[in-house]
C-alpha positions as CSV (number, residue, x, y, z in Angstrom):
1,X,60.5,-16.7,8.7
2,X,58.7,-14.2,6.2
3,X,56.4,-11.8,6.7
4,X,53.6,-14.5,5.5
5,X,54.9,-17.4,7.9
6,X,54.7,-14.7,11.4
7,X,50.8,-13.6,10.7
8,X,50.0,-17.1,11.8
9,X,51.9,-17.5,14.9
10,X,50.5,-13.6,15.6
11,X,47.0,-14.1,15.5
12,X,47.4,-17.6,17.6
13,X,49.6,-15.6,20.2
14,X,46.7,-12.5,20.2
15,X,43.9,-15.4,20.7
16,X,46.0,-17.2,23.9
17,X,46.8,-13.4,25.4
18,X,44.1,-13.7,28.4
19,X,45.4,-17.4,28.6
20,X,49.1,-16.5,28.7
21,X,48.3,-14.0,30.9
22,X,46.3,-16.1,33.6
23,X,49.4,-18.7,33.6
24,X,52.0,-15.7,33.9
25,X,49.8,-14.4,37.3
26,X,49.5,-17.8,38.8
27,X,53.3,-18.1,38.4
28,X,54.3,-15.0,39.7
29,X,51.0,-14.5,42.4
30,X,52.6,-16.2,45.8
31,X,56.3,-14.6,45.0
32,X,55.5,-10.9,46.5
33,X,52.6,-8.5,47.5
34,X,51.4,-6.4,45.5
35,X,49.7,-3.2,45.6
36,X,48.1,-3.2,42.1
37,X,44.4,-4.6,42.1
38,X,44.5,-7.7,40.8
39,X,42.0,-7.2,37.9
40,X,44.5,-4.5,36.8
41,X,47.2,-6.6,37.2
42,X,45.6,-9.5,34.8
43,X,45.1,-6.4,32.2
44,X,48.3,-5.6,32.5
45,X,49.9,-9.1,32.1
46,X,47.5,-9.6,28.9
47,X,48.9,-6.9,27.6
48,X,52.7,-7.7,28.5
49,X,52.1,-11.4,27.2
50,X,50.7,-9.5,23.3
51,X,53.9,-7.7,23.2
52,X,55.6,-10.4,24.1
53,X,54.1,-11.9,21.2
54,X,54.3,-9.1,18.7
55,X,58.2,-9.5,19.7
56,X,58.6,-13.1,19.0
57,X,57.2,-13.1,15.8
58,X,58.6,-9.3,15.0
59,X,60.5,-9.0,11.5
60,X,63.8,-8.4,14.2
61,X,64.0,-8.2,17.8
62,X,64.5,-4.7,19.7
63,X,66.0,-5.7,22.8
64,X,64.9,-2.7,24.9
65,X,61.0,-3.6,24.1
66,X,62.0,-6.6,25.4
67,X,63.6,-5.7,28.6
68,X,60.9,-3.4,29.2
69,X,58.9,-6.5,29.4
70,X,61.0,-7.5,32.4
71,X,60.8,-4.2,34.2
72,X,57.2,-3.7,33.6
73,X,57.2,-7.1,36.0
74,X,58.9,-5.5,38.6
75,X,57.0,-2.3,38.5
76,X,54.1,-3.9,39.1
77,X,55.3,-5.2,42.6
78,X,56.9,-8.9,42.0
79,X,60.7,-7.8,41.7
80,X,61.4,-11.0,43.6
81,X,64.1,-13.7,42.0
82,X,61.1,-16.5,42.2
83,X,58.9,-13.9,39.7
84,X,61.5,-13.5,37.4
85,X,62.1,-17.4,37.4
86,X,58.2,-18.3,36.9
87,X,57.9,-15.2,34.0
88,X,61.2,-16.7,32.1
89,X,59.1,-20.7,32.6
90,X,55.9,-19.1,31.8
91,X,56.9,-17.4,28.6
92,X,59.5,-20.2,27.2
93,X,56.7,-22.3,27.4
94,X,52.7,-20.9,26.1
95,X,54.9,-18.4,23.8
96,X,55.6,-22.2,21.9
97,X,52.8,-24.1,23.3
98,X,50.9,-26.4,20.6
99,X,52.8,-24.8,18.0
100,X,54.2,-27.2,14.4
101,X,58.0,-28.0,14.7
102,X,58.9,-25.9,11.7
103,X,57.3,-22.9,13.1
104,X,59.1,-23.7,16.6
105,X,62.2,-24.6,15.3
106,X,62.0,-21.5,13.4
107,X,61.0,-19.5,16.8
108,X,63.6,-21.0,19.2
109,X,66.5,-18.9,18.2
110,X,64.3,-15.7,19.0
111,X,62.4,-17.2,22.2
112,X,65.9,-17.6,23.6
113,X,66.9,-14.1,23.1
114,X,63.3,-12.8,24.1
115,X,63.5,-14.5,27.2
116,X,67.6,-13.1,28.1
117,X,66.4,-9.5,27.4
118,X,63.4,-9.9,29.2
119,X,65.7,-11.5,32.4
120,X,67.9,-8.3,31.4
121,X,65.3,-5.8,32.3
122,X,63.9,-7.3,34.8
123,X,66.9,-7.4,37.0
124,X,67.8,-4.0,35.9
125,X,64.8,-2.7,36.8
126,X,64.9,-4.8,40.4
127,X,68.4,-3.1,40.9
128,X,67.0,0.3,40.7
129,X,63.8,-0.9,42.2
130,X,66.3,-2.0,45.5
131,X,68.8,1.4,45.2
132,X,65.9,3.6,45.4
133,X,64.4,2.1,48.5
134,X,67.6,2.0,50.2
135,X,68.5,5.3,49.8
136,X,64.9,6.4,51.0
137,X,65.7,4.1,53.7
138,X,69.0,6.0,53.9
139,X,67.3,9.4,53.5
140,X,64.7,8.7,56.4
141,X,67.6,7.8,58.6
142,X,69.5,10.6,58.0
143,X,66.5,12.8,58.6
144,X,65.7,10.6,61.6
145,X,69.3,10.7,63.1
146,X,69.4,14.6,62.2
147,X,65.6,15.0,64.0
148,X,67.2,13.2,67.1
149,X,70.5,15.1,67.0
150,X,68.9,18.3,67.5
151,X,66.0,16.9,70.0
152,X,69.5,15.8,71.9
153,X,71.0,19.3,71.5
154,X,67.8,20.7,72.6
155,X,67.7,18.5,75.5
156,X,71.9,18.8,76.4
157,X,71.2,22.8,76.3
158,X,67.9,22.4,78.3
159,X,70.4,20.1,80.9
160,X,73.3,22.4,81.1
161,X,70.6,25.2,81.9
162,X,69.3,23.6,85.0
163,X,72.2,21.9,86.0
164,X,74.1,24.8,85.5
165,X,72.1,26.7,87.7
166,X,72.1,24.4,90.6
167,X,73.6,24.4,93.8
168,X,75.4,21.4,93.1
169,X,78.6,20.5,91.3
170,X,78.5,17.9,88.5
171,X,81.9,16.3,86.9
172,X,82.5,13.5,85.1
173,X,85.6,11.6,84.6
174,X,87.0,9.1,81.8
175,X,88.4,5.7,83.0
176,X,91.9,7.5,83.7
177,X,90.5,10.2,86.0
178,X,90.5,13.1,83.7
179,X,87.2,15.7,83.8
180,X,85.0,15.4,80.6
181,X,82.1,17.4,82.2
182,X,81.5,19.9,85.0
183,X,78.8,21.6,85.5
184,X,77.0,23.6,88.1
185,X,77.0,26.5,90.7
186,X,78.6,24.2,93.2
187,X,81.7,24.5,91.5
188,X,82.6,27.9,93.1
189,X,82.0,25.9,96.6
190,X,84.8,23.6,95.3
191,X,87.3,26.7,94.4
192,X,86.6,25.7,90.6
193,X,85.0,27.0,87.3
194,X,84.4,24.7,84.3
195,X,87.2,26.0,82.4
196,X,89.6,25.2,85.0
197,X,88.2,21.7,85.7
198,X,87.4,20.1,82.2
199,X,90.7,18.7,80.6
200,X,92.4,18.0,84.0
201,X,93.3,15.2,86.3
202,X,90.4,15.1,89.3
203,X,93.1,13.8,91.1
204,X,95.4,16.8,90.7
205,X,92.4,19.4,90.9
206,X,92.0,17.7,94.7
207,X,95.2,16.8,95.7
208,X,94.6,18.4,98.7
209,X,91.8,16.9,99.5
210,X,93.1,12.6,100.3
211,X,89.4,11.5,100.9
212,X,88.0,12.7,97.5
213,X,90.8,11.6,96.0
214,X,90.4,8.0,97.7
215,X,86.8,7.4,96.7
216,X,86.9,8.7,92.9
217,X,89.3,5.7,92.2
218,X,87.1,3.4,94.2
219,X,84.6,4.7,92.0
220,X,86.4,4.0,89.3
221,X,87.1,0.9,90.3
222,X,83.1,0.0,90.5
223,X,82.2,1.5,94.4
224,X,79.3,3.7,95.4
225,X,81.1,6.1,97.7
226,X,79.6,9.1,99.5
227,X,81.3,11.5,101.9
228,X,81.2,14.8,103.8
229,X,84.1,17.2,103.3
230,X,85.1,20.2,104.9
231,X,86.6,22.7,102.8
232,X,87.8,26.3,104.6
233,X,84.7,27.1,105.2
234,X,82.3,25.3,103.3
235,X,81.0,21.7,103.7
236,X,79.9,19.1,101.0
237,X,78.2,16.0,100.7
238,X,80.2,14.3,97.6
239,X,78.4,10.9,95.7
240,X,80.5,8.9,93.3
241,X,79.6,6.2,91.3
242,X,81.3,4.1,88.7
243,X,79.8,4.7,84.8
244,X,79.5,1.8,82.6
245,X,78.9,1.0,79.1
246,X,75.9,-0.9,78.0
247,X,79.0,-4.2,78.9
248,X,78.4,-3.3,81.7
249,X,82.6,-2.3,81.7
250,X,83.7,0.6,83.7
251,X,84.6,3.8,81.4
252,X,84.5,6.5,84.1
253,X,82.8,8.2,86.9
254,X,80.3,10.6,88.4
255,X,80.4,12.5,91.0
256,X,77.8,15.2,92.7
257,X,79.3,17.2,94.9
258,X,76.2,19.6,97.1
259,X,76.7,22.5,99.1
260,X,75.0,21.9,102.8
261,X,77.0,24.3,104.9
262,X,73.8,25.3,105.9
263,X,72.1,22.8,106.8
264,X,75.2,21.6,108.2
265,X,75.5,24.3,110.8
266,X,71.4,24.1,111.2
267,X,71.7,20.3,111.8
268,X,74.8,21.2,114.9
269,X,73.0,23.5,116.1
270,X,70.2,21.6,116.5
271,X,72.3,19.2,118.0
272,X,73.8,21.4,120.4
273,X,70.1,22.5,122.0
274,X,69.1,19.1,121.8
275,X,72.0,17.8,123.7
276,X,71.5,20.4,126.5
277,X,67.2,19.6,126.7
278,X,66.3,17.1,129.2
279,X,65.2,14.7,126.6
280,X,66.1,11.8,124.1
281,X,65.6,12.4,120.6
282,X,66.7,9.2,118.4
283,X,65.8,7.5,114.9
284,X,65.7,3.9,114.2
285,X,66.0,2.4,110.6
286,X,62.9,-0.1,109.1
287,X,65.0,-3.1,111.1
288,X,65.6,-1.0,114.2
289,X,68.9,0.0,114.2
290,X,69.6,3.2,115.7
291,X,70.8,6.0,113.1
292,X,70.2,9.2,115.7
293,X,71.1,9.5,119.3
294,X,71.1,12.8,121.3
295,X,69.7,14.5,124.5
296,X,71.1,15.3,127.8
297,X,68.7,12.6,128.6
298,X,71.2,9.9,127.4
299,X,72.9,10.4,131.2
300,X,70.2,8.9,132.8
301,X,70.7,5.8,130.9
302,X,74.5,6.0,131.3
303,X,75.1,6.9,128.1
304,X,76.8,9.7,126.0
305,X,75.1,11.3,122.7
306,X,76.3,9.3,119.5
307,X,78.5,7.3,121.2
308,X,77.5,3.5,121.9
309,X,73.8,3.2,121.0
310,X,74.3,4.6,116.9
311,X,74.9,2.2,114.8
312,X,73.8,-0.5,116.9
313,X,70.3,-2.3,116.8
314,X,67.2,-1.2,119.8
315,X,66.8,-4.8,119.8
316,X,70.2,-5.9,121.0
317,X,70.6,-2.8,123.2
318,X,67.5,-2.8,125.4
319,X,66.8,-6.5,125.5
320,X,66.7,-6.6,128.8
321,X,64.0,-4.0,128.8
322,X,60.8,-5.9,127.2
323,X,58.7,-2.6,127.1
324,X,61.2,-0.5,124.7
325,X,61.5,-3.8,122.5
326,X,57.5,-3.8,122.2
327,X,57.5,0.1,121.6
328,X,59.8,0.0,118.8
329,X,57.8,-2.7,117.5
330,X,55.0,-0.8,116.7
331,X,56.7,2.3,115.7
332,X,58.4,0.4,112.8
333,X,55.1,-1.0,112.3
334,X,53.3,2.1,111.6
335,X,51.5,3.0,114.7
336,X,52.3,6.8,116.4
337,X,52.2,6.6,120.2
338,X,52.8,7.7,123.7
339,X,54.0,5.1,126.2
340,X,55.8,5.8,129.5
341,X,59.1,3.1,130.6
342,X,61.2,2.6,132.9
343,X,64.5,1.9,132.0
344,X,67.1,0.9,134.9
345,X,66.5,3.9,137.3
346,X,64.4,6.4,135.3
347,X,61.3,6.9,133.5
348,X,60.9,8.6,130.3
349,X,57.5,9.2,128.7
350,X,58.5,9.0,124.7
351,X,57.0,9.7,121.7
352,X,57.1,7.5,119.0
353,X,56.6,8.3,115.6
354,X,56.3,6.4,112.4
355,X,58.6,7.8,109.4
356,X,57.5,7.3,105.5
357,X,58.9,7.8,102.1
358,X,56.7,10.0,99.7
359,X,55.3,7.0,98.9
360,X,54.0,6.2,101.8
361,X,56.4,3.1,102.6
362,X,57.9,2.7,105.8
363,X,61.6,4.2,106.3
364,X,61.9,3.9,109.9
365,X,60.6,5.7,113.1
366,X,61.3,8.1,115.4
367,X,61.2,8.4,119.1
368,X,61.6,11.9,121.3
369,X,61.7,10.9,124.9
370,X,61.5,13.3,127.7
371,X,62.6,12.0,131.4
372,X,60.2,12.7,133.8
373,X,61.8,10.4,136.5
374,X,61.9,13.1,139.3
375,X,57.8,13.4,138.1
376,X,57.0,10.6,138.6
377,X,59.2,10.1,142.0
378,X,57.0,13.0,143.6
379,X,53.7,10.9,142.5
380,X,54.7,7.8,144.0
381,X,55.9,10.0,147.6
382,X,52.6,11.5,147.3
383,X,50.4,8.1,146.7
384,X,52.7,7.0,149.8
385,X,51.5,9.2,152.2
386,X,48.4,8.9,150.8
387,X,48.3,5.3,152.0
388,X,50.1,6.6,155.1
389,X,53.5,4.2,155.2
390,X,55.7,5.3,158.0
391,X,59.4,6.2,156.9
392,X,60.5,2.8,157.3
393,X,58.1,1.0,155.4
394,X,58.6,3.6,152.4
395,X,62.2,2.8,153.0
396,X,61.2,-1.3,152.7
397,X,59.5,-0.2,149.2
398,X,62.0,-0.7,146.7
399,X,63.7,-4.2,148.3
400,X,60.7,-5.8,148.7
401,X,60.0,-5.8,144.9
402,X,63.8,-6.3,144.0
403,X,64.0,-9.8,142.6
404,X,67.7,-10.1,143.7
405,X,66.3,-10.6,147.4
406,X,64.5,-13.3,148.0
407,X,64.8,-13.8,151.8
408,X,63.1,-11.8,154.3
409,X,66.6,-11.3,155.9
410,X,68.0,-10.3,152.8
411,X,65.3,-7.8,152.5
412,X,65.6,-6.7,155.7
413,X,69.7,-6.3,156.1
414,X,70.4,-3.2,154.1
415,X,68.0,-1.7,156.7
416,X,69.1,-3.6,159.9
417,X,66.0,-5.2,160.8
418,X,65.4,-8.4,161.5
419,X,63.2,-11.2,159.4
420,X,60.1,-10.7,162.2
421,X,60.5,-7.0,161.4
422,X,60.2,-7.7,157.9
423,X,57.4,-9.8,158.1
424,X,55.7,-7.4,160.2
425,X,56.2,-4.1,157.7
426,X,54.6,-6.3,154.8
427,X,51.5,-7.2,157.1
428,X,51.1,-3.8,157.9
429,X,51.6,-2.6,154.0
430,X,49.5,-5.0,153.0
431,X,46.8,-3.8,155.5
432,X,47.3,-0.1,154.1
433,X,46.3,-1.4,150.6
434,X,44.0,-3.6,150.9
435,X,45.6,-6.6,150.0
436,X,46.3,-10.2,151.5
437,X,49.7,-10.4,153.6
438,X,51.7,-12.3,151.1
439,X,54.9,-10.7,150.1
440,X,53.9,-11.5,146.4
441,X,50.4,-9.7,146.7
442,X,52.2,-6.8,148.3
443,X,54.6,-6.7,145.3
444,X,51.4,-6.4,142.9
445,X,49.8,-3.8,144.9
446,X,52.6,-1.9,144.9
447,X,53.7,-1.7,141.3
448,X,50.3,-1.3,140.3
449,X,49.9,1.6,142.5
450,X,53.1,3.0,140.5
451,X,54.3,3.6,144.5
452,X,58.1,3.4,143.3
């Protein structure tokens, strides 16, 4: 085609430009978002669809006009396949549209090619369009990653620096038992510094020591263990506990070893002037079982310190005895109290207080009971001769209200007197308080005159 057969296709392609252009944004529109205002982006496309023009009708065809075309596309924000697929459908077609068929068979040749630089350029540009935000992305990451790495340091530093300067010992092990970490002042109460522990088999470092030994590999194997430990002269509490992956799979341990020979030697001595006071000091747990037990007060109950009531639940051991069951009751309910009970032969007046977490919740309660059975002995003599009972009907006390006996002569044996005797004593007891004759009403009297 000459230079006198283009001018015609030219100024038909200049007159459709704003048409072109309205069919080349309706194909590309739904494919991405873009940025551009859209009255900028129908200039721009008008303008794209003229070159596209002055190219198809051009003397020759300069394929990097033409793949500028296509990249020109992708910088304005549609660098998706489905906008290179409706700009290749849009320009094959209203490039030609309406056009004679010597003109178009003249133009097909050059359309084709038009249209495979423009595809050209386009995904060229889209490749660089797709490296450059990935290596942002790649760039942001690194600075991200690098941000958090030294937040981490920061933080590992800050760690070591308080852990280091605890009183506690901190060591970690891998899944075979080897030290990756130790940490802490409470490794000079374990004979170690971190040099010497890091790198080495916690099992060699206490071989001497069978029950640390015992529970890191039940740690390992997935147990909570804790222990005390004497050592020469010092005493720990150790805590283990299995480590595990985010599979929840076992790759090591932890252990937190504390120093509390002082407050072990605080705690027996405590124990050693409790045990000699005339009292009962002892703890329950939120469902009553008894964690503390001490006090020479124990002997009144027949018991020794520690021995058979720890351990054990309050409501198992005194349920015979429905006024401790009630007490403990509201202890573990909440409620702080004094209450005086008789248990077997003696009397204690206890205590009881409630204990809480710093929350506030309920963790148990504790009781301190002192014995005042010889108390309250010499105020039930004295509220005897206050009624004025002889000697023997003091003596007749104690078995008339015995539930054991429920004869007259039975009652009356251990003393050697006869059922008439008996019968007599109660009349005349019953006389002294006030009450009818009936061995039941004298019972009343006398518990509720706390005359035992």
């Amino acid at each position: 085609m000459d230079a006198k057969g283009r001018a015609a296709p030219r100024r038909r392609l200049h007159t459709r430009r704003a048409a072109i252009a309205g069919e080349w944004r309706r194909a590309i529109a739904r494919t991405a978002f873009s940025p551009t205002d859209p009255t900028a982006v129908a200039d721009a496309l008008a303008r794209l669809a003229d070159e596209a023009g002055e190219l198809l009708v051009a003397e020759a065809l300069v394929p990097e006009r033409a793949q500028d075309l296509g990249a020109a596309v992708v910088a304005l924000g549609y660098a998706a396949p489905e906008a290179l697929r409706g700009t290749l459908q849009t320009l094959g077609r209203e490039l030609v549209a309406d056009l004679p068929a010597d003109q178009l068979a003249a133009l097909q040749p050059r359309l084709l090619a038009l249209l495979r630089e423009v595809a050209v350029g386009f995904c060229a540009a889209q490749r660089d369009t797709i490296l450059a935000e990935q290596e942002a992305q790649w760039r942001g990451q690194l600075a991200e990653r690098r941000r958090v790495e030294a937040i981490l340091r920061a933080s590992e530093a800050r760690l070591r620096a308080v852990v280091g300067n605890l009183p506690v010992a901190l060591l970690a092990l891998d899944r075979a038992g080897t030290v990756t970490v130790a940490e802490g002042r409470g490794l000079a109460a374990l004979g170690l510094t971190r040099a010497e522990a890091v790198g080495r088999s916690a099992f060699a470092l206490f071989a001497t020591v069978p029950l640390l030994v015992r529970d890191l590999r039940r740690a390992l194997a997935g147990e909570d263990r804790t222990a005390v430990v004497t050592l020469g002269e010092v005493t720990i509490q150790a805590w283990h506990t299995p480590l595990r992956d985010e599979g929840d799979t076992i790759v090591g341990a932890i252990g937190v070893a504390l120093d509390v020979t002082a407050h072990w030697r605080a705690e027996e001595h405590l124990r050693a002037v409790v045990g000699h006071a005339p009292i009962v000091l002892f703890a329950l747990d939120p469902r009553g079982t008894v964690t503390l037990s001490v006090g020479q007060g124990l002997a009144a109950l027949h018991r020794r310190p520690g021995e058979t009531t720890v351990g054990h639940s309050i409501f198992e051991l005194y349920r015979d005895s429905p006024a401790v069951l009630d007490h403990a009751r509201r202890a573990l309910d909440g409620e702080a109290f004094t209450a005086r009970t008789v248990v077997g032969d003696a009397t204690y007046e206890t205590y009881y207080l409630p204990l809480r977490a710093a929350d506030g919740a309920l963790t148990g309660a504790l009781g301190i009971g002192t014995d005042i059975t010889a108390r309250v002995r010499a105020e039930a003599a004295l509220r005897r001769r206050e009624a004025r009972l002889s000697a023997a009907e003091e003596a007749l006390l104690p078995l008339l209200v015995r539930t054991g006996l429920r004869t007259y002569r039975e009652v009356g044996a251990p003393l050697g007197l006869s059922p008439a005797r008996v019968r007599d004593f109660v009349r005349s007891i019953a006389g002294k308080l006030n009450v009818a004759s009936e061995r039941d009403a004298v019972i009343a009297a006398i518990l509720s005159g706390e005359l035992l």
